[in-house]
C-alpha positions in Angstrom: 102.8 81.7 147.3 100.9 80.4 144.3 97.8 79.4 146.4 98.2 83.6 147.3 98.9 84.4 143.9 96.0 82.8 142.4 93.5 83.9 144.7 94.1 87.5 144.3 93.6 86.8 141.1 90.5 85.0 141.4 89.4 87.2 143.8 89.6 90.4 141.8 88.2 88.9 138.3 85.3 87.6 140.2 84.5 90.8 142.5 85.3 93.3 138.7 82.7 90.5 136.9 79.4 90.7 139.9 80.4 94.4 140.0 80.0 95.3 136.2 76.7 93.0 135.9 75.2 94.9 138.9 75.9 97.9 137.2 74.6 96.3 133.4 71.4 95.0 135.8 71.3 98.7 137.7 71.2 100.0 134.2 69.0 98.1 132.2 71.4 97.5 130.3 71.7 93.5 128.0 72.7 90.6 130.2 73.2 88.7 126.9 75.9 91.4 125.7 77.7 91.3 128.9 78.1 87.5 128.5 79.0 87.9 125.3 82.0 89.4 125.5 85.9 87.6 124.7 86.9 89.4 127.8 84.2 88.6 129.9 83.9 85.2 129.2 88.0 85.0 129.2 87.9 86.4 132.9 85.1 84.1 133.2 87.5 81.3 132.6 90.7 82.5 134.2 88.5 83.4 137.6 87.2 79.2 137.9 90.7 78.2 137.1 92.5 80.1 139.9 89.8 79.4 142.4 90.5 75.7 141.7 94.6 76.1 141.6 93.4 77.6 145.4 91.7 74.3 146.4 94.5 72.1 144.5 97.2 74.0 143.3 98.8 70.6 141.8 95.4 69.7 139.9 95.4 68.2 136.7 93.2 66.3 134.5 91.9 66.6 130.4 88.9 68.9 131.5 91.1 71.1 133.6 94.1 71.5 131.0 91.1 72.8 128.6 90.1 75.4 131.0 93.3 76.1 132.6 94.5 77.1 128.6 91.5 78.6 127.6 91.4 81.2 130.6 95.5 81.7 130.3 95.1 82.1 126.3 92.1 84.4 126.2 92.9 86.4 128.7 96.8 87.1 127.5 94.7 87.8 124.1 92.5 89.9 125.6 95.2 91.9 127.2 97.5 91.6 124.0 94.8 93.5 121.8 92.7 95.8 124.1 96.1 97.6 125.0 97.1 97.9 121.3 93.9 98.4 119.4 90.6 99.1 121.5 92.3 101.2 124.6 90.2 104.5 124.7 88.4 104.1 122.2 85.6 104.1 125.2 86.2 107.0 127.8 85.0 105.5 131.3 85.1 107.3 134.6 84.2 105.6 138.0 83.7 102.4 138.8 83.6 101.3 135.2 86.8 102.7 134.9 87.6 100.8 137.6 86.6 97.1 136.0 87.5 97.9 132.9 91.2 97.8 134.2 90.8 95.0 135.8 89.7 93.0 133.2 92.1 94.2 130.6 95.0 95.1 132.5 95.4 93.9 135.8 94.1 90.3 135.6 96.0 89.6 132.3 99.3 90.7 133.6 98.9 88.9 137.3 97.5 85.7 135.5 100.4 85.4 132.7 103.2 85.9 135.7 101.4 83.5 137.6 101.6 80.5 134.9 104.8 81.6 134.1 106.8 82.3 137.1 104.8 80.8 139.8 105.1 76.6 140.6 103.7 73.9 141.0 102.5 75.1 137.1 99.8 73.0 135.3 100.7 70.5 133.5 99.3 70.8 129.7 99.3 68.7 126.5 97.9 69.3 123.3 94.8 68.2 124.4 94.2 71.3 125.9 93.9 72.6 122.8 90.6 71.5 123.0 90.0 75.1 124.2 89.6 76.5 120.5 86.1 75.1 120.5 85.2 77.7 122.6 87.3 80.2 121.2 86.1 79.6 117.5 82.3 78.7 119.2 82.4 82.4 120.4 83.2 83.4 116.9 80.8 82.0 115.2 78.2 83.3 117.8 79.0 86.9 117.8 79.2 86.6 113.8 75.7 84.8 113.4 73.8 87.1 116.1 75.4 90.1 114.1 73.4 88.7 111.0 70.3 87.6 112.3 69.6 89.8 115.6 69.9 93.5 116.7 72.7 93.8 119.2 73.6 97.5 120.0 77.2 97.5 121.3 78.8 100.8 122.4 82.8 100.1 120.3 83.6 103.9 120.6 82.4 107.0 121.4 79.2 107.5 120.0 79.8 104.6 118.0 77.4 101.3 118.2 78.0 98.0 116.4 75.9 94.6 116.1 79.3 92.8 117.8 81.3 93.7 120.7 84.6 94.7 118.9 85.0 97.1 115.9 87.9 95.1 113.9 84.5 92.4 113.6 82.5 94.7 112.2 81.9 93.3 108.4 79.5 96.0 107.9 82.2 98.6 108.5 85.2 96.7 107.1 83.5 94.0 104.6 84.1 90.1 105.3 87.4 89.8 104.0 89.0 92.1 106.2 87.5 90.6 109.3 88.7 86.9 108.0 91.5 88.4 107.9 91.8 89.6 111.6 90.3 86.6 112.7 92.7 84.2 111.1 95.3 86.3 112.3 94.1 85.8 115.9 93.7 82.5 115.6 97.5 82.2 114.5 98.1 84.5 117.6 95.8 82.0 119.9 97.9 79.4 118.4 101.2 80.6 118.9 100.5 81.8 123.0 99.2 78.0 122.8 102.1 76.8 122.3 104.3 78.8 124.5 102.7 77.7 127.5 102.1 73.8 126.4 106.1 73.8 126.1 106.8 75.7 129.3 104.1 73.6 131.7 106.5 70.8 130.7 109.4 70.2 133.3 112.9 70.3 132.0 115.0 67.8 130.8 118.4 67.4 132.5 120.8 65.8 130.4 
């Protein structure tokens, strides 16, 4: 059943990732922007991690805890604050509608039940925390480019921004409001951390 599990899961993050770059490539659209979004790089993550729980569902390892937490952490993020702040703020018909719910929706949801109801589970240990380089890595990248280059993100209707995500915007909402949000995310980041470090542990029977 996991082995099942996790490859739908692969299967659908990978075919809703070459289908949305064909369409960025059809378009003319920024191969840099498409990479350099949390979600894409998230399902990124979450889509080499499943594909390797198909080969070895009881794989484990330093290097595979980091990804294994990194996918399962951004992507319950990803879901967590697309489906409270930035839902519609885009309208998308087609088959952008169609990605777009597979990348905030459906593989969030399948890969959260997966970790959490689905055995064997990963083992993970705070060394998997390792992850946040990434996490905070991405940060500082979106952040930089905002300052130094051009990038022309679409955040709402008729809206553009220099990074992906309006609630980043320090234009719009001045640095200390976005230190604000991004503290608070890494607290969240954190905090799902931690919740799945305790439950990859198995139980103690006293």
């Amino acid at each position: 059943m996991s082995r099942l599990w996790h490859g739908a899961i692969a299967l659908i993050a990978t075919v809703a990732l070459v289908v949305q770059f064909v369409l960025v490539l059809d378009r003319d659209g920024s191969v840099v922007n498409f990479f350099s979004y949390f979600t894409v790089e998230s399902n990124i993550l979450v889509a080499i991690a499943c594909w390797l729980v198909v080969l070895k569902p009881e794989r484990g390892g330093t290097a595979f805890g980091i990804l294994r937490l990194g996918g399962l952490v951004g992507i319950t993020i990803t879901g967590i604050i697309f489906s409270t702040i930035l839902a519609g703020a885009v309208k998308l018909d087609g088959v952008d509608w169609w990605t777009d719910k597979a990348f905030h929706y459906v593989v969030p949801a399948m890969a959260v039940v997966g970790f959490v109801f689905l055995k064997p589970r990963t083992r993970l240990d705070k060394s998997a925390l390792w992850f946040l380089v990434w996490a905070m890595g991405w940060l500082a990248y979106t952040l930089i480019r905002a300052e130094v280059g051009s990038p022309k993100y679409l955040v709402e209707d008729g809206k553009f921004s220099k990074v992906p995500y309006d609630f980043l915007d320090i234009d719009a909402h001045g640095t200390g409001a976005v230190a604000i949000v991004s503290v608070g995310v890494l607290v969240l980041a954190l905090a799902i951390s931690t919740f799945y470090i305790r439950l990859s542990r198995p139980a103690v029977h006293v």
